[in-house]
C-alpha positions in Angstrom: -10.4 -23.9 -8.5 -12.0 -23.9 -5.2 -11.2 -22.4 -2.2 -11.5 -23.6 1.6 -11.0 -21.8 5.1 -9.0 -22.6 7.9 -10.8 -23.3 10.8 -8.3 -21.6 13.3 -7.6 -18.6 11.3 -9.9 -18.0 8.7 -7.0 -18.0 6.0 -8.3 -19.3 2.8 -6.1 -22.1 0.8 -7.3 -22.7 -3.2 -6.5 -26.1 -4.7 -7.9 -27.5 -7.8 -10.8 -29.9 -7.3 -10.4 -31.3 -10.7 -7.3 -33.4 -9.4 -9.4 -35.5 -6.9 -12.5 -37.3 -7.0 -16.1 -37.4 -5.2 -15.7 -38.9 -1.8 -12.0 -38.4 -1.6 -10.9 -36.7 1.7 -7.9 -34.2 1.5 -6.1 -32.7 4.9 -4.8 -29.3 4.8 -2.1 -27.4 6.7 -2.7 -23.8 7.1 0.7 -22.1 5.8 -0.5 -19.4 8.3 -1.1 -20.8 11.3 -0.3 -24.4 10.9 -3.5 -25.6 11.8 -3.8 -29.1 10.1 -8.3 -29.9 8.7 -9.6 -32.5 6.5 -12.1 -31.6 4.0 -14.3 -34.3 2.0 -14.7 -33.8 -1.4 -17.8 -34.1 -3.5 -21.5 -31.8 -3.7 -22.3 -30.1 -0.1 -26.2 -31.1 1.4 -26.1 -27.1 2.2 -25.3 -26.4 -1.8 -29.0 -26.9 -3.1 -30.6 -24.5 0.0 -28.1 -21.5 -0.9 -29.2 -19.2 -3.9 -26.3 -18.9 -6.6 -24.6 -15.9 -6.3 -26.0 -13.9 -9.8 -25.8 -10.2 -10.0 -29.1 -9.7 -11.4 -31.0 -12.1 -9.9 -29.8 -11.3 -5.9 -31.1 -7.6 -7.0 -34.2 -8.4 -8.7 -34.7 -10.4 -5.1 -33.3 -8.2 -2.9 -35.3 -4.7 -2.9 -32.6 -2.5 -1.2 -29.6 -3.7 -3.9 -26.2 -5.1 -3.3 -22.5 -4.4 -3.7 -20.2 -6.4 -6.3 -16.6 -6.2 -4.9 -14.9 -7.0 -8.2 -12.2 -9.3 -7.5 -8.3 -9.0 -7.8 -5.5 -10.6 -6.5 -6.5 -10.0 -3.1 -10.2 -11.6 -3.0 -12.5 -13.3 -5.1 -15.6 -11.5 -6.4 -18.2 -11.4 -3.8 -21.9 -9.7 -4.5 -23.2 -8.7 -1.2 -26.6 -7.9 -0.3 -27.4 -4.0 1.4 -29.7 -3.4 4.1 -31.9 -0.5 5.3 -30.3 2.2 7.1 -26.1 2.0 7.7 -24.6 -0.8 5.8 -20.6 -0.7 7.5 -18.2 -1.8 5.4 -14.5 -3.4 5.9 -12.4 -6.0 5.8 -13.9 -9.5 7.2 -12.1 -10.5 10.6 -13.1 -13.0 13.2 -14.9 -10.6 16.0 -15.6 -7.5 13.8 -19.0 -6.2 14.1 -19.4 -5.0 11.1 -22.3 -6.0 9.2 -21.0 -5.7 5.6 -17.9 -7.8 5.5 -15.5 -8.5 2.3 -13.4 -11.1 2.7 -9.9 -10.1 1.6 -6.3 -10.1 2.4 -6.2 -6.3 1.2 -4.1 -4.9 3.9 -5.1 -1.3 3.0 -8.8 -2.2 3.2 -9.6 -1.1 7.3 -11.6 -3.4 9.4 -14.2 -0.5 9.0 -14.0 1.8 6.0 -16.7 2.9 4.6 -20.4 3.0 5.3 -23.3 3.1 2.5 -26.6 4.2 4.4 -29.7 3.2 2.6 -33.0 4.7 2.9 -36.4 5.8 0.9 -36.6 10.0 -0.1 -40.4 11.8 0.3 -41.2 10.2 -3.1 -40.4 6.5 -1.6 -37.1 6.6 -4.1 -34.0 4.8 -2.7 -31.5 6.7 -1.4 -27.4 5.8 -1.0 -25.0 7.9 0.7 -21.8 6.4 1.3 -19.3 8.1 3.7 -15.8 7.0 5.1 -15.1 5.3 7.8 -13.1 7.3 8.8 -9.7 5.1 7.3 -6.6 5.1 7.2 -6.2 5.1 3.0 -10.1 6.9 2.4 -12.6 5.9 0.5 -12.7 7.0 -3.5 -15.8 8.0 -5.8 -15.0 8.8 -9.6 -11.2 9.1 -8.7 -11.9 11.7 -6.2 -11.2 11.3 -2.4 -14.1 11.9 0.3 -13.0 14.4 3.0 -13.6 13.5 6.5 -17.1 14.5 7.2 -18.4 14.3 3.5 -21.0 12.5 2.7 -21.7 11.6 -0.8 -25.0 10.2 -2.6 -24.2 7.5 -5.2 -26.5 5.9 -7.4 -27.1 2.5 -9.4 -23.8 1.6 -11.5 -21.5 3.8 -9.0 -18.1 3.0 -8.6 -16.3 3.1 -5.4 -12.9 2.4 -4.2 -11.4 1.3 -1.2 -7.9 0.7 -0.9 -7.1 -1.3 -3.8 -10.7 -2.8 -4.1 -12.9 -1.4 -6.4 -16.8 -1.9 -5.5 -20.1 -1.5 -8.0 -23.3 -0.7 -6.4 -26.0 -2.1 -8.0 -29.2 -0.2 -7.2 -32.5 -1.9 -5.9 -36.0 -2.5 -7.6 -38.2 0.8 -6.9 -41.6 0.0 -5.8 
């Protein structure tokens, strides 16, 4: 199955690419906004310059670790990459500054819901603190609900939950 996004709306339609063959173009109308696209079927020129998207090899190249948002019937899996310093997390949405997006139609995932802030301890160790928002449903660690102004360290393997997505950090390489 593969998945493509409407151009108006960002509203993703899945079809199965097995039906059609390389070269063949397809038009799509968005159910959402009625936006009508054509999309040409058959391997992208951009496909051999982006990295595939495996767990352990994005953190054995990414120093500071990623997220895994595991995926459920709101959103495919996604593995996203962390940066130094605060790492704001929420649902993706055209305009939304947030630098940590998940795409999803989760509609109790916030626009910004949690943050993860990443940095080094005296010893050079890396360091993960994740906080809420704050949001509207809160943000979950081992079943348990962060309060307002809590602020909790997490390490590699943690899982987190927001709304009904549940995330896996996945620590980075220590120097």
């Amino acid at each position: 199955m593969k998945r493509v996004r409407c151009p108006k709306c960002d509203n993703f339609i899945t079809f199965d690419e097995t039906r059609y063959t390389e070269g063949q173009s397809l038009i799509f109308v968005c159910p959402e906004c009625n936006k009508q696209f054509g999309v040409r079927i058959g391997k992208s020129k951009l496909r051999d310059t982006q990295k595939e998207e495996n767990p352990e090899d994005l953190v054995e190249n990414d120093d500071l670790g990623a997220i895994i948002v595991i995926e459920n019937v709101f959103h495919y899996k996604q593995i996203i990459p962390l940066k130094m310093g605060d790492n704001v997390i929420g649902r993706y949405q055209k305009g939304n500054p947030i630098n940590t997006p998940i795409e999803t139609v989760d509609p109790s995932v916030d626009n910004t819901h949690c943050v993860i802030n990443v940095s080094r301890d005296k010893k050079g160790k890396l360091k993960y603190v994740l906080r809420d928002g704050p949001s509207n449903t809160g943000t979950f660690v081992d079943n348990e609900i962060l309060g307002d102004r809590e602020r909790r360290v997490i390490e590699d393997g943690a899982l987190f939950t927001i709304g009904a997505t549940s995330i896996i950090l996945r620590g980075g390489k220590e120097e």
